[in-house]
C-alpha positions in Angstrom: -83.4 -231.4 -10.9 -79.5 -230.4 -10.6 -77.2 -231.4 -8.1 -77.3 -228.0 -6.4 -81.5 -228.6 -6.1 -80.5 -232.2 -5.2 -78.2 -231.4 -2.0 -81.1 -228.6 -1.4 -84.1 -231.5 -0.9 -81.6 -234.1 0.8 -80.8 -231.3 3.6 -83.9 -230.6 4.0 -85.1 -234.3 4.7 -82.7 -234.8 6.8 -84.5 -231.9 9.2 -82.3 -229.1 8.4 -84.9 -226.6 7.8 -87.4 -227.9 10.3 -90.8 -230.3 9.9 -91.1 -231.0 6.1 -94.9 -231.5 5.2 -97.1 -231.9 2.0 -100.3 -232.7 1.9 -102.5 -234.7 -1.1 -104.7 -233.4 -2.9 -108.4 -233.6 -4.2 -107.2 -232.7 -8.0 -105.7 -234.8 -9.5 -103.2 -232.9 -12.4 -101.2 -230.3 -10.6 -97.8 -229.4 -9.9 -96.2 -230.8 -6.7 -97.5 -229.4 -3.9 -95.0 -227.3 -1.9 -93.2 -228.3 0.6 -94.3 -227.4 4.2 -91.1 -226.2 6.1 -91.9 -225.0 10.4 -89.0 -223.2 10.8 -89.9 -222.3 14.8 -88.6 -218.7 16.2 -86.1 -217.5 14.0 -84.2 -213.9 13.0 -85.7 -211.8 9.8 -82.0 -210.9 8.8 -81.0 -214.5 7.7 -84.5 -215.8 6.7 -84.9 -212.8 4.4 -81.1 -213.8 3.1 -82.1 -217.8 2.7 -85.5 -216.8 0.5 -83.4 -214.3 -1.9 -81.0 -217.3 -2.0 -83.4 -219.9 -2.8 -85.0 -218.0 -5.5 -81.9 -216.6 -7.2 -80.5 -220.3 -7.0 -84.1 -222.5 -8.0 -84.1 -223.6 -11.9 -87.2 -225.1 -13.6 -87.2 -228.4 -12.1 -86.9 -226.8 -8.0 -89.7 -227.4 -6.2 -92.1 -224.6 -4.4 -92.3 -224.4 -0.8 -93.6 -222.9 2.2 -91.5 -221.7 5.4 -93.4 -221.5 8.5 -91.8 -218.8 11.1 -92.2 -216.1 13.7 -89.7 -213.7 14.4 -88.2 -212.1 17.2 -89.7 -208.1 17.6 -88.9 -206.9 14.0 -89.8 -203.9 11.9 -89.9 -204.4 8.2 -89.6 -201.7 5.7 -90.8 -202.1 2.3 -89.4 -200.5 -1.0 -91.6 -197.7 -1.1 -91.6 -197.2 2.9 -91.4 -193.5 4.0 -88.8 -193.0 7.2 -91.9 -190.7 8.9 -94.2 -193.8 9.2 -91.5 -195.0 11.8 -93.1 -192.5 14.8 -91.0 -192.6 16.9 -87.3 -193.9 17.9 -87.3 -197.5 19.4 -84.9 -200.4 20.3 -86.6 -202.8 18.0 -84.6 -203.1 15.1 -86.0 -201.7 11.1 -85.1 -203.8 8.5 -85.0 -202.3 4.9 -86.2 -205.2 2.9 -87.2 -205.4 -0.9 -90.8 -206.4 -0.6 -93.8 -204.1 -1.4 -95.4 -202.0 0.8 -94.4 -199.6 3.6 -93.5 -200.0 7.0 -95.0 -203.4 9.1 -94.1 -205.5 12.5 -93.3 -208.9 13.0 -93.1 -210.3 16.3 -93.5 -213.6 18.4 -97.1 -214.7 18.7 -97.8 -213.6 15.0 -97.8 -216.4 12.4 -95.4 -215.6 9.2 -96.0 -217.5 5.7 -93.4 -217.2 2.8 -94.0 -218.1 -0.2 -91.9 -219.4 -2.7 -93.6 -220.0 -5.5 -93.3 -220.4 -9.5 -96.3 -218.3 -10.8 -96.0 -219.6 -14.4 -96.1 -223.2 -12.9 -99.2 -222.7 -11.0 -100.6 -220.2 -13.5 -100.6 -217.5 -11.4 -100.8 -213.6 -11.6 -99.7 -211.5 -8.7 -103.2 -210.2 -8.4 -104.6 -213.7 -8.3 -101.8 -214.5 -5.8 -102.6 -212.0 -3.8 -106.2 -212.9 -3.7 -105.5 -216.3 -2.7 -103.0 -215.6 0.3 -106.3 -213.4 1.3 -109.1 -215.9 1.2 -106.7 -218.4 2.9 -107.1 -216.1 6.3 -110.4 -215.5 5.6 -111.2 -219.2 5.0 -109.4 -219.5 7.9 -111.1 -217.2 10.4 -114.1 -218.6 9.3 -113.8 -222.3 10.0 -113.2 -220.4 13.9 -116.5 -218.2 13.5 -114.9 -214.6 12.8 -116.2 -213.0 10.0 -113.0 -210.9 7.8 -113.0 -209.2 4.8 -110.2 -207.8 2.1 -110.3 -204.4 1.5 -109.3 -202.9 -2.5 -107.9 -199.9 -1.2 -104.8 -201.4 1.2 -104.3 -205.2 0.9 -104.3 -207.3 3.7 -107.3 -209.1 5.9 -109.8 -207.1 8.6 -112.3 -207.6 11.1 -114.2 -204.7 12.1 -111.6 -203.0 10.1 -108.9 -203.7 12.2 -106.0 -205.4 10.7 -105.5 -209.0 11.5 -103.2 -210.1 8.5 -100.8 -208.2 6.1 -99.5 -209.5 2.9 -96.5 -208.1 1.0 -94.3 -210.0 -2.3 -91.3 -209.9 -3.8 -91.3 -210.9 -7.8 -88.0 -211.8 -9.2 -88.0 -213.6 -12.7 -91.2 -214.9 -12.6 -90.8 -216.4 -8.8 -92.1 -214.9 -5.9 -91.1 -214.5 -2.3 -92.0 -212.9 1.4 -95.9 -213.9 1.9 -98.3 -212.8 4.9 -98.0 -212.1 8.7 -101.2 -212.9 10.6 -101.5 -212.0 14.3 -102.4 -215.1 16.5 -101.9 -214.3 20.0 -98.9 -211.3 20.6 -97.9 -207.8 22.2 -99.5 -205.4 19.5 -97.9 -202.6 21.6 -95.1 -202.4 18.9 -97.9 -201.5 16.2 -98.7 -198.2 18.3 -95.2 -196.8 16.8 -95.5 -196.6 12.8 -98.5 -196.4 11.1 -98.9 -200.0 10.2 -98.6 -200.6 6.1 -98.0 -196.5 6.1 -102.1 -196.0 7.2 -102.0 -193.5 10.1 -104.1 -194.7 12.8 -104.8 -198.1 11.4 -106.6 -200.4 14.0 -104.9 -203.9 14.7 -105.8 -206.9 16.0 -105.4 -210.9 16.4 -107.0 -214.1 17.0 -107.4 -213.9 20.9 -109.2 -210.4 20.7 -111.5 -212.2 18.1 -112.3 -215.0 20.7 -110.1 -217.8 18.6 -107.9 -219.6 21.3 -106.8 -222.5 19.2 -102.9 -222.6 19.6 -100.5 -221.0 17.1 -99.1 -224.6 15.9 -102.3 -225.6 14.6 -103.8 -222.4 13.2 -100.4 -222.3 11.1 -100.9 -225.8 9.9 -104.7 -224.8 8.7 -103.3 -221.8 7.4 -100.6 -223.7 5.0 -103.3 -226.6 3.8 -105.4 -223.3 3.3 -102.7 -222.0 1.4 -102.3 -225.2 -0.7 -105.4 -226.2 -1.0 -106.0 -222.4 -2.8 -103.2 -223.3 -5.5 -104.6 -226.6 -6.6 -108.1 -225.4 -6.8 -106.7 -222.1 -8.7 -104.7 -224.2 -10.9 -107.0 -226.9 -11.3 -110.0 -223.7 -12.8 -107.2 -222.7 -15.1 -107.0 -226.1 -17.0 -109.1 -226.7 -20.4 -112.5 -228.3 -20.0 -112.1 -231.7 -21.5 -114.3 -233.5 -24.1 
């Protein structure tokens, strides 16, 4: 690790990024586990600007992590995002960000997960990652009795195909950033201007309409040792079979 990566952990145990977390785990070779930062409310604008400056600025040695957040009302716009999926004019702010994917919502009540992860290090394609962030909400609907399913055709997490979690990445030199959004318990009004991933009359929903009324602080921490828990097992399949 280099001094910069140094200063980077010492900061962070000393709180300034919020709860720091890991948690053990059943296999025994893997990389580190990431660290668990809960971040609390904070703006997109400067998260955003901290994950592009964490990944530009990690080397080899810097360990992965996982932010915790929501976000004040928020529209994201991906890449590829078409202006006309925005339907109408609106005091909410629209971010043009770098991830994949069209136009989304972030908002308080909804639980946000980034990612910052070495794929080489946990042996990771972005297909597989994707999978993984996906059976993590899944998993985690399940352990509260709702049944949810990934669809091929628009990636993300559904229940009676309405959307309850979307996913969206950022791959930059073999590191990824951004994550997934799953709504917990917020206003979906917001939702009802853009078509939501760029899918005109897409349904959404959240936890409460699915009769989960476990608070958001501890759905998120399920959600992360979901998270974790599907990178040690992933890399832990990937290893050689030994003699």
């Amino acid at each position: 690790m280099n001094g910069k990566d140094e200063k980077r952990e010492e900061g962070r145990d000393k709180g300034s990024c919020g709860a720091v977390a890991s948690f053990p785990s059943p296999f025994p070779h893997h990389p580190p586990s990431p660290l668990l930062h809960s971040l609390g409310m904070v703006d997109y604008q400067p998260t955003w600007e901290a994950m592009k400056r964490f990944t530009q600025e990690r080397t080899e040695h810097t360990r992965d992590e996982i932010w915790l957040v929501q976000h004040p009302p928020t529209f994201t716009q991906g890449l590829a995002g078409l202006p006309e999926h925005l339907l109408q004019s609106t005091d909410i702010p629209v971010v043009k960000i770098d991830r994949g994917g069209q136009i989304t919502y972030h908002g308080p009540g909804q639980i946000v997960a980034y990612l910052l992860l070495d794929l080489h290090r946990w042996k990771l394609n972005v297909r597989e990652l994707v999978t993984l962030m996906e059976q993590s909400v899944v998993d985690l609907l399940a352990e509260h009795g709702v049944t949810a399913v990934p669809r091929a055709d628009a990636p993300g997490v559904y229940v009676n195909n309405a959307k309850i979690a979307s996913l969206g990445l950022k791959i930059r030199h073999g590191c990824c950033y951004h994550g997934l959004a799953l709504n917990v318990d917020m206003n979906l009004a917001p939702f009802n201007l853009i078509n939501p991933c760029g899918y005109a009359g897409l349904r959404v929903t959240q936890c409460v309409e699915q009769g989960i009324t476990t608070g958001i602080g501890e759905l998120q921490a399920e959600l992360a040792q979901n998270l974790i828990h599907g990178l040690q097992k992933h890399y832990a399949a990937k290893q050689p079979l030994q003699d």
